[in-house]
Phi, psi and omega in degrees: 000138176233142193247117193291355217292150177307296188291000133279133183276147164202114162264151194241148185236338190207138163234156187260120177244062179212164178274164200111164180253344186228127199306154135225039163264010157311306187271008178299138159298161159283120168293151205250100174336297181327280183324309203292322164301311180327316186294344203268326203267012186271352190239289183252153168205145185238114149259108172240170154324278211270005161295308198253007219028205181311308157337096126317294216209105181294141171241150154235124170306162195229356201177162173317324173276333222236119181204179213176111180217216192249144138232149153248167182244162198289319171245125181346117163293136187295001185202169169288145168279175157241273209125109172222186192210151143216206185087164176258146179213152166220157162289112171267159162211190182309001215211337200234142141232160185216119188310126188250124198283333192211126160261142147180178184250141187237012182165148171185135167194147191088255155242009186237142206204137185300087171266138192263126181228150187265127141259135175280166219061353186049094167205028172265170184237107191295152169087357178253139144267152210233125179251147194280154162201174178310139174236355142219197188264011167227053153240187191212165184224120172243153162246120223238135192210129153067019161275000000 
């Protein structure tokens, strides 16, 4: 019994939905925050700013347009993902920034993942490198495996 009355606070942690006088998640452990993201994030994972700070990613240019670099994800993802983005992102280098039209994924494995990154205007350089960053403050790059 629990007393319900307005000037009580009551948190509930567990409820029992079985027949019987005796639970049995008295004996379940309480799960470990850690472990538990961990398991979550093998299906989804979000690269935000304030995950990565700005920074996402180093790319090397392949072409004017065209660069390619590393993400990594905190755990083996359970399938290869897929990739959507949303938000503004730019390739910065010392001098420059340049708007980026397209993300994707070209290849993963393990905890690691191919990223495609597009810039627009073909004013990129092969062979320089770029580091992708935020190019606002709601953006995300998610990565979705076995949903």
């Amino acid at each position: 019994q629990v007393d319900v009355r307005p000037s009580k606070t009551v948190t509930i942690r567990a409820v029992k939905l079985e027949l019987g006088t005796v639970s049995t998640l008295a004996n379940d452990v309480e799960p470990n925050y850690t472990t538990e993201l961990l398991k979550c994030q093998r299906y989804f994972y979000r690269m935000t700013q304030s995950v990565v700070s700005a920074q996402m990613a180093w790319v090397m240019g392949f072409s004017s347009t065209n660069s390619y670099g590393n993400i990594k994800t905190p755990v083996p993802m359970a399938s290869t993902p897929t990739l959507s983005f949303a938000g503004t992102f730019n390739l910065s280098d010392a001098a420059n920034t340049y708007p980026v039209t397209n993300l994707s994924l070209t290849a993963y494995e393990g905890d690691t993942g191919t990223l495609y990154a597009q810039a627009s205007g073909g004013s990129i350089t092969a062979g320089k490198m770029y580091i992708l960053a935020c190019g606002s403050s709601n953006a995300y790059i998610d990565l979705t495996a076995g949903l």
